[in-house]
C-alpha positions in Angstrom: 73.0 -66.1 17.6 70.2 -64.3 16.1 69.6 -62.1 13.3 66.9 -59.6 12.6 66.5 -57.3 10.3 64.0 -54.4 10.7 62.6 -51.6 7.4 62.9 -48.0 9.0 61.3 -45.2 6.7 63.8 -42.1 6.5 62.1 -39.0 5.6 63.4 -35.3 4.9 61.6 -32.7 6.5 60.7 -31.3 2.6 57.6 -29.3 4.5 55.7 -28.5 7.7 52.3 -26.9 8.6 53.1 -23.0 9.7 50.9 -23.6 12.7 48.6 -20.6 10.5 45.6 -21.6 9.0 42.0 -19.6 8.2 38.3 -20.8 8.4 35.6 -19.4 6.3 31.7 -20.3 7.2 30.2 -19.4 3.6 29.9 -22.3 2.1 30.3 -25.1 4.3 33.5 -24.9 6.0 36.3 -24.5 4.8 40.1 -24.4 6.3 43.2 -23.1 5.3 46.6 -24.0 6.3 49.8 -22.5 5.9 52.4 -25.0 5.0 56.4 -23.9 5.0 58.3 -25.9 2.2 62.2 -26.4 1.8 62.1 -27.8 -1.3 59.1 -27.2 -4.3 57.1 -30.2 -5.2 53.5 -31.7 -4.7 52.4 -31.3 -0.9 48.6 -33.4 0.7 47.0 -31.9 3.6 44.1 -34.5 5.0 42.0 -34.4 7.9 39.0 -36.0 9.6 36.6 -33.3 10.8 34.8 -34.6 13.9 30.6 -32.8 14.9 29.1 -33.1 18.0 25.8 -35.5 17.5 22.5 -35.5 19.7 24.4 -36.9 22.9 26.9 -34.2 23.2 29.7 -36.8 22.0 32.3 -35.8 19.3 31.6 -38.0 16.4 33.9 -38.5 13.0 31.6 -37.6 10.3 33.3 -35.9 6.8 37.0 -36.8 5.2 39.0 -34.5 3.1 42.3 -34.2 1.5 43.4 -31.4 -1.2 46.7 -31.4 -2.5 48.6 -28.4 -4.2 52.2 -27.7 -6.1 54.4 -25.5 -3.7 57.2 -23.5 -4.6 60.1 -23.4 -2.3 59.2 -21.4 0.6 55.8 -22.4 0.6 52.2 -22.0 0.2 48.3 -22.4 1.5 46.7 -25.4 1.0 42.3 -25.6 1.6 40.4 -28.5 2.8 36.9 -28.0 2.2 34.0 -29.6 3.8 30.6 -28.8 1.8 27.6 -27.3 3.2 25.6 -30.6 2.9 28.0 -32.4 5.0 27.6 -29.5 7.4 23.8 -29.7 7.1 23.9 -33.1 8.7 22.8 -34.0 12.1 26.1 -33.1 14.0 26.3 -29.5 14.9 29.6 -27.2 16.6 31.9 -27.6 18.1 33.5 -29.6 15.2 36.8 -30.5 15.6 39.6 -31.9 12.9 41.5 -34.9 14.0 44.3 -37.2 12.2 45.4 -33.8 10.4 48.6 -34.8 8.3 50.9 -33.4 5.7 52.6 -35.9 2.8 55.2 -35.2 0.3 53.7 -36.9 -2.5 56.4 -36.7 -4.9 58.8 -38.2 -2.2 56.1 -40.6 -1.0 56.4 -39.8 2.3 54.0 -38.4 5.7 55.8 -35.2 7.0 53.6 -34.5 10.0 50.7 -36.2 11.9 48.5 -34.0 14.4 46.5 -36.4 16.0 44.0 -33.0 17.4 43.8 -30.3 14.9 41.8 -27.2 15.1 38.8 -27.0 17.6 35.4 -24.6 16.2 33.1 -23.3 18.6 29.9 -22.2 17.5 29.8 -18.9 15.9 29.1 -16.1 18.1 25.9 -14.6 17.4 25.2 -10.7 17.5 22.3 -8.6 19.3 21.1 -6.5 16.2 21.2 -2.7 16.9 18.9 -0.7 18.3 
């Protein structure tokens, strides 16, 4: 007879993304998620934003995580990717991948997106006659 014995992680659900978020083109780009809290305490969000290089391919080419003290209820939390990153040679439609929220106070991953939000190029407008 045989004995194993195996860790298994147990998380509460302390928080989730809303499935809401904003971009903003000013400076960079920048992204804005909604995240939904049960309890208050230190919430991550982290993603890798993916460009489009010369060959057409989506490429991984910036990192960011921000982190932010929630209430109970909830809050918006901003990655930001800066406008010399953007400047590079990859060019839309970015993409973010391996989006994920953490509980850092509890130590623990909440959610995992493997595919996050997809950005087409902006749409450009005839000027006025």
């Amino acid at each position: 007879m045989r004995d194993a014995k195996t860790a298994v992680s147990v998380v509460a659900p302390t928080g989730r993304l809303a499935g809401d978020y904003r971009v903003d083109r000013s400076d960079g780009l920048r992204f804005d998620f909604d995240v939904e809290t049960a309890t208050e305490g230190r919430y991550e969000v982290r993603a890798v934003l993916f460009g489009t290089d010369g060959s057409g391919q989506l490429r991984p080419m910036a990192n960011a995580h921000s982190a932010a003290w929630l209430d109970q209820g909830g809050g918006t939390i901003g990655l930001h990717f800066p406008a010399d990153v953007m400047g590079s040679s990859f060019r839309a439609p970015f993409e973010l991948r391996e989006l994920a929220l953490s509980d850092q106070g509890r130590i623990a991953r909440l959610e995992h997106r493997a595919n996050g939000p997809r950005l087409e190029a902006p749409q450009r407008r005839m000027p006025r006659r």
